[in-house]
N, C-alpha and C positions, 0 to 999 in steps of 0.2 A: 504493500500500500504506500503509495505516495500523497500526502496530505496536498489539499487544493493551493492554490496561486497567494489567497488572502490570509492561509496562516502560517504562523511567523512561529520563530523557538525565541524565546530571552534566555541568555544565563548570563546572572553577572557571577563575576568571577576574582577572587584575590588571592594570590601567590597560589594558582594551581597547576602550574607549570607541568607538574608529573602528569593530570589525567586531561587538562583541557584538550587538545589535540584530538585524543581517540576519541573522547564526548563527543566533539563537534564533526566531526566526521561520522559518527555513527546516526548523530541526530540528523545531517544532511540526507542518509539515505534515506530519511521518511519524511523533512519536510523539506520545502525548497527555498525558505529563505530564517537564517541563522543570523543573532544578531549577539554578540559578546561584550558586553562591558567590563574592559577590565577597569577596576579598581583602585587605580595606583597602586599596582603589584611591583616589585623588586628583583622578582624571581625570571623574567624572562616569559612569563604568562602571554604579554603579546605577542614577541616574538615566535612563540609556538607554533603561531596559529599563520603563518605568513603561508601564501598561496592557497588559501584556500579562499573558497568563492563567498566570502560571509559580510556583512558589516561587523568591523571592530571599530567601540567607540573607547576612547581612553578617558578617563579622570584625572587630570594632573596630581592629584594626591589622594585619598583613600577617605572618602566621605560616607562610609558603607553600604547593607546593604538596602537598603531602601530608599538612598539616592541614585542609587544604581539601577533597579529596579524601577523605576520612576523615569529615568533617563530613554531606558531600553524601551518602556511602553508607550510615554510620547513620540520615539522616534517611530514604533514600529503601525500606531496609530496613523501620522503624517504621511506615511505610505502606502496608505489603504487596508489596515488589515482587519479583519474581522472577527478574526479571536488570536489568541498569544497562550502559549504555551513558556511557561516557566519551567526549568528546572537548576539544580543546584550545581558549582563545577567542580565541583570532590567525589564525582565519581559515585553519591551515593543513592545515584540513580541510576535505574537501566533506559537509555532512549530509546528503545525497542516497545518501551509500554506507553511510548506517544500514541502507537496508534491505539490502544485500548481506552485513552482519555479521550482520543479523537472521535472515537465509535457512539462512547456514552456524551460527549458533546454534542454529537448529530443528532441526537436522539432528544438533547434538554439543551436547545442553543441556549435559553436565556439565564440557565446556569453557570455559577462556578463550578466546576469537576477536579477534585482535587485529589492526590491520589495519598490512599492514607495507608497506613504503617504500622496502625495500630493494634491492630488485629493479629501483628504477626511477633506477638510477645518472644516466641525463644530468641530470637534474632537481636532483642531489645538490650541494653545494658538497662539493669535493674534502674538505675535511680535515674536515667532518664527515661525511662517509661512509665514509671509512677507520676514523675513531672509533667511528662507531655498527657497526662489522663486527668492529673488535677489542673493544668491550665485546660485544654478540653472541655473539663464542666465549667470553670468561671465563663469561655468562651461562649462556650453556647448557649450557657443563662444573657448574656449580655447578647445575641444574637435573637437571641427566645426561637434557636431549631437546634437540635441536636446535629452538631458538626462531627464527621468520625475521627481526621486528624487536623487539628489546627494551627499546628508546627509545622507541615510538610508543606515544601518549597516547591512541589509537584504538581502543578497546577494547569487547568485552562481558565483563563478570563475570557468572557465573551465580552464584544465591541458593546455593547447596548450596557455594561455595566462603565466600560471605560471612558464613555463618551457623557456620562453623566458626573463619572466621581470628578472634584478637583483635588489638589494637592494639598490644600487644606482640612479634605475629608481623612484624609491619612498620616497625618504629620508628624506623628512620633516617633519617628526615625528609626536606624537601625535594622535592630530584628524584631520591633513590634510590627513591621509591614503586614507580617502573614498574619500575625492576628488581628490586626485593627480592620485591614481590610475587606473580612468576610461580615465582620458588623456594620462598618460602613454599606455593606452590599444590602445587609439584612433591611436596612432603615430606607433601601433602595427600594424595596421588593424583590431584590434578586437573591435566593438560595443557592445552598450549595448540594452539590451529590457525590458521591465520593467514589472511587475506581479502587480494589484490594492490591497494593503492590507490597515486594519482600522489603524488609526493612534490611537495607543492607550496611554492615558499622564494620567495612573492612581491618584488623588488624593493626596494620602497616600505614594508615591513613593519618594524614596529617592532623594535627591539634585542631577544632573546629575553633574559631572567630566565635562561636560565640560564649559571651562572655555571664558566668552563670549567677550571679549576684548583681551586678549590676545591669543585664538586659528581663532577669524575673520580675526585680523591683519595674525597671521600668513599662514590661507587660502589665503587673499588676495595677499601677499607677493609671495607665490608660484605660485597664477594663473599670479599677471603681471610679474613674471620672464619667464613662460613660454609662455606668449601672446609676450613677446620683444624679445623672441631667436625665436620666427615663423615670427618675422614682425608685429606683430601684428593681425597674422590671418585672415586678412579682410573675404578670402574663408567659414573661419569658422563661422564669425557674421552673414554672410546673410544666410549661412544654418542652422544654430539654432535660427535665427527669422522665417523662411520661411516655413521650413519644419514643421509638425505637429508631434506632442507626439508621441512615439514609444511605446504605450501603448498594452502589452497585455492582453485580459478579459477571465480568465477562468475561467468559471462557479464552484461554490462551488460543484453541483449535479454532473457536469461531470465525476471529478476523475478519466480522462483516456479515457473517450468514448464522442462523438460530443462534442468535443474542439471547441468551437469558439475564433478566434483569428484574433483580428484588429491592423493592424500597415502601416506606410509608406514600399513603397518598399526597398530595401537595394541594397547600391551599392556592385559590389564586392570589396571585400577586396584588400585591397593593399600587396607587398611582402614588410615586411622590414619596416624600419623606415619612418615616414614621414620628410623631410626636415622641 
């Protein structure tokens, strides 16, 4: 499968020197237009990636990841594209499971599809799967739908969400992107639906950027600022305790033909902001 004309890959990327290259390469053979933000990498990151058919955008210095991410979406908006796929450049994604986000994308354009991780506990380092379970619940109360992973960098954004949010809708930098952004969506009437991929935490991989005390605090800070401008959501707690995962399973074999796909019903969407 080769993904259509209008969608686009993002990965921003800092000091990935060792896997960037085989990512982008693998990710080319399913979509046809790749766009790399490095980061103010050190490492030779951009360099990696020389002759290959991609947009690289550079950042003169290392403003992370949610300026980067921000950078990679406006540009790849200005180019007509109609949904974007994100993923991470440490390798702890396979881009072979673009097209499984791509399928259940075809299927709920007006979704985010995010591919979650959660589910696949042995794979998990203990104390960071009890964290990405308990940010999860705060997430999805603040969201009021149960999200299956709200850490993972796996993602499709469809155009009809990007063309609305500003950068003010998202602003708290960093590594709160991934989670502020699915609530900003929520307040949109855009939900999410989520693709089951391995959770893979290579060995030999390099130290993750992200930084555990000071980007929890500032997760947390962003989710009770926006639980105390809702009231506190109460709507939101009982529907993301109550409601069940919005899990979709698409078969490795399908690729396109007898999709089987399990989720709760969906309400319709709202116009506009939620209060």
């Amino acid at each position: 499968m080769h993904a259509p004309a209008h969608t686009f890959v993002l990965i921003p990327a800092y000091n990935e020197v060792a896997t960037i290259r085989g990512l982008v390469e693998r990710a080319l053979a399913r979509v046809p237009h790749v766009i790399v933000v490095d980061d103010g990498s050190i490492d030779g990151t951009g360099a990696a990636l020389a002759n290959l058919p991609i947009t690289l955008l550079t950042n003169e210095r290392n403003l992370g990841k949610a300026a980067s991410l921000w950078r990679g979406l406006d540009h790849a908006m200005a180019q007509g594209a109609r949904r974007v796929v994100t993923l991470d450049g440490d390798g702890q994604h396979h881009p072979e499971d673009i097209v499984r986000l791509l399928q259940v994308a075809d299927r709920f354009p007006r979704r985010i599809v995010i591919g979650a991780r959660l589910h696949d506990k042995r794979n998990f380092p203990p104390s960071r799967y009890y964290a990405n379970q308990l940010a999860r619940f705060l997430i999805s109360w603040a969201a009021g739908d149960p999200i299956a992973d709200t850490q993972s960098g796996f993602r499709v954004y469809p155009a009809t969400l990007l063309e609305q949010l500003r950068h003010e809708d998202v602003s708290w930098g960093r590594f709160v992107f991934e989670s502020e952004i699915v609530i900003a969506a929520s307040e949109l009437g855009i939900r999410s639906v989520a693709v089951p991929i391995p959770g893979i935490f290579p060995p030999a991989a390099r130290r993750s950027h992200f930084r555990p005390v000071a980007d929890i605090v500032r997760i947390g800070a962003m989710i009770g600022a926006r639980l105390v401008r809702r009231g506190m959501h109460p709507a939101g707690l009982w529907r993301s305790l109550n409601l069940p995962m919005a899990i979709e399973e698409v078969p490795d074999s399908a690729l396109g033909r007898d999709v089987t796909l399990r989720s709760h019903p969906s309400p319709a969407p709202s116009s506009g902001r939620a209060p």
